[in-house]
C-alpha positions, 0 to 999 in steps of 0.5 A, a space after each residue: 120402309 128401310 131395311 138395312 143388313 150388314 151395311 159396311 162402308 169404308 172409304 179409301 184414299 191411297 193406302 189409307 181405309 176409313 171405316 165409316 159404318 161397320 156392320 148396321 142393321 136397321 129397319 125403320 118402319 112406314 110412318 115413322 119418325 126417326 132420329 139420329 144422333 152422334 158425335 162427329 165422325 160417329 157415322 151418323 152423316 154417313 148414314 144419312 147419305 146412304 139412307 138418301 141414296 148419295 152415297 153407295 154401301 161396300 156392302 150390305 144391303 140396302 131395301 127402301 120402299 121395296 127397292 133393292 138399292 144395291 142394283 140400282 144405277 146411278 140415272 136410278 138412283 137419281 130418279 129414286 132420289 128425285 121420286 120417293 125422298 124430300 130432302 131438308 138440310 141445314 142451309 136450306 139449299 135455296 135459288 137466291 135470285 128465283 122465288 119460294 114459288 120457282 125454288 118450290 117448283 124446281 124438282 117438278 122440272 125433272 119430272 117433265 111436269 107441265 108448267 101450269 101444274 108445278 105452278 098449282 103443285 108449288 102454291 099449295 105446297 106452300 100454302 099448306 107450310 103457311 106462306 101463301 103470302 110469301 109466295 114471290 118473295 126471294 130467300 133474302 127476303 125471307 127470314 130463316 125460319 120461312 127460308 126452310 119452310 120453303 125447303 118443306 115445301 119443295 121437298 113435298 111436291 114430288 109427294 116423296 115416301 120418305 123425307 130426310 132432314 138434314 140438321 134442319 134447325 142447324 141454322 135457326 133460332 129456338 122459335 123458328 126451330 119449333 115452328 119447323 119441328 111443328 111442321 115435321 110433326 105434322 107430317 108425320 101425323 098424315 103418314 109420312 116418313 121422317 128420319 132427322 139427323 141432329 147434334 142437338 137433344 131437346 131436337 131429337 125429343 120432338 121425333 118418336 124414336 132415336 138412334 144414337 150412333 158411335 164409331 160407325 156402329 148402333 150404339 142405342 137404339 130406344 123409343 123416345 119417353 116423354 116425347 116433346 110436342 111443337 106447339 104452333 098453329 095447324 097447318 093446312 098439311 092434308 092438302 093434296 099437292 095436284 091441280 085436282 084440289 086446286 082446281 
């Protein structure tokens, strides 16, 4: 799914060069469940940002889903970034005056599909994150946990082959947190792709493998042991997001 080599990036401002990343090599495999830790300042949003196709490398290169990103333009990278990879981050990124089912929809624009479509798209999706209930509630209606299971849904609907979370339980309490490590979990189990950046430890423990890195290199890289399992309720996660379902 990534393949990274020799990934260099150095930002400039004036005379001045940062560092950011130096020399990375990485490949993360289809299907699984990564995460990455570090201190600040270690590199770790850095890499996220490029995993995503935010940023672009010095050099290096940069293979997602068999996509050279190095040649990619920025209107590709875009479509890149809208089509292969859901994103979650922290502070949820939520419309505050439109419902989870609009904010659900909102990437379905950018993909010229038909309203009654991101209609049923969006209502399965968040059918399936368990909030069929809170479909035409506003963010400040919802708590933060359902906030960000909004934020899953949403980045499931363009049925991406990657999702990047973003410190996704920054903002939650221990419930919520697992509650969204059950859905990521999930996920996973059906297939797809996970990379999580995370500060803290017991998060990490929920995904299959972690990559700790300091002063913008690989410092270790192991299969989590002991890996922790998010108990909660079965999600009905193996719905398929189009109107064929539905209807």
């Amino acid at each position: 799914m990534i393949i990274l080599k020799d990934i260099l990036k150095i930002y400039k401002t004036g005379d001045v060069e940062l560092r950011a990343l130096s020399g990375i090599n990485l490949k993360i495999e289809d299907g699984e469940f990564v995460a990455i830790m570090g201190p600040s300042g270690s590199g770790k949003s850095t890499m996220m940002n490029i995993l995503g196709c935010l940023d672009t490398v010095t050099s290096g290169e940069y293979l997602l889903d068999d996509l050279n990103i190095n040649h990619a333009r920025e209107d590709e990278l875009a479509e890149i970034r809208n089509q292969k990879i859901g994103f979650v981050f922290q502070s949820f990124n939520l419309l505050s005056r439109t419902t989870a089912l609009e904010n659900v929809e909102l990437p379905m624009l950018y993909n010229g599909i038909g309203a009654r479509e991101r209609r049923i798209r969006a209502t399965n999706a968040l059918t399936a994150v368990g909030l069929s209930s809170r479909l035409h509630h506003k963010p400040n209606e919802l708590s933060g946990g359902q906030q960000q299971r909004v934020a899953i849904a949403r980045s499931l609907v363009n049925n991406p082959v990657i999702l990047m979370a973003d410190e996704p339980t920054g903002n939650l309490d221990s419930k919520s947190s697992i509650e969204v490590m059950n859905i990521f979990q999930q996920l996973n189990t059906l297939g797809i792709t996970i990379v999580l950046v995370t500060h803290e430890p017991d998060i990490a423990q929920y995904s299959k493998r972690i990559i700790h890195f300091k002063d913008g290199s690989i410092d270790r890289d192991e299969i989590v042991k002991n890996r922790s399992i998010a108990e909660g309720e079965p999600l009905n996660l193996n719905i398929n997001w189009r109107s064929e379902v539905a209807s």
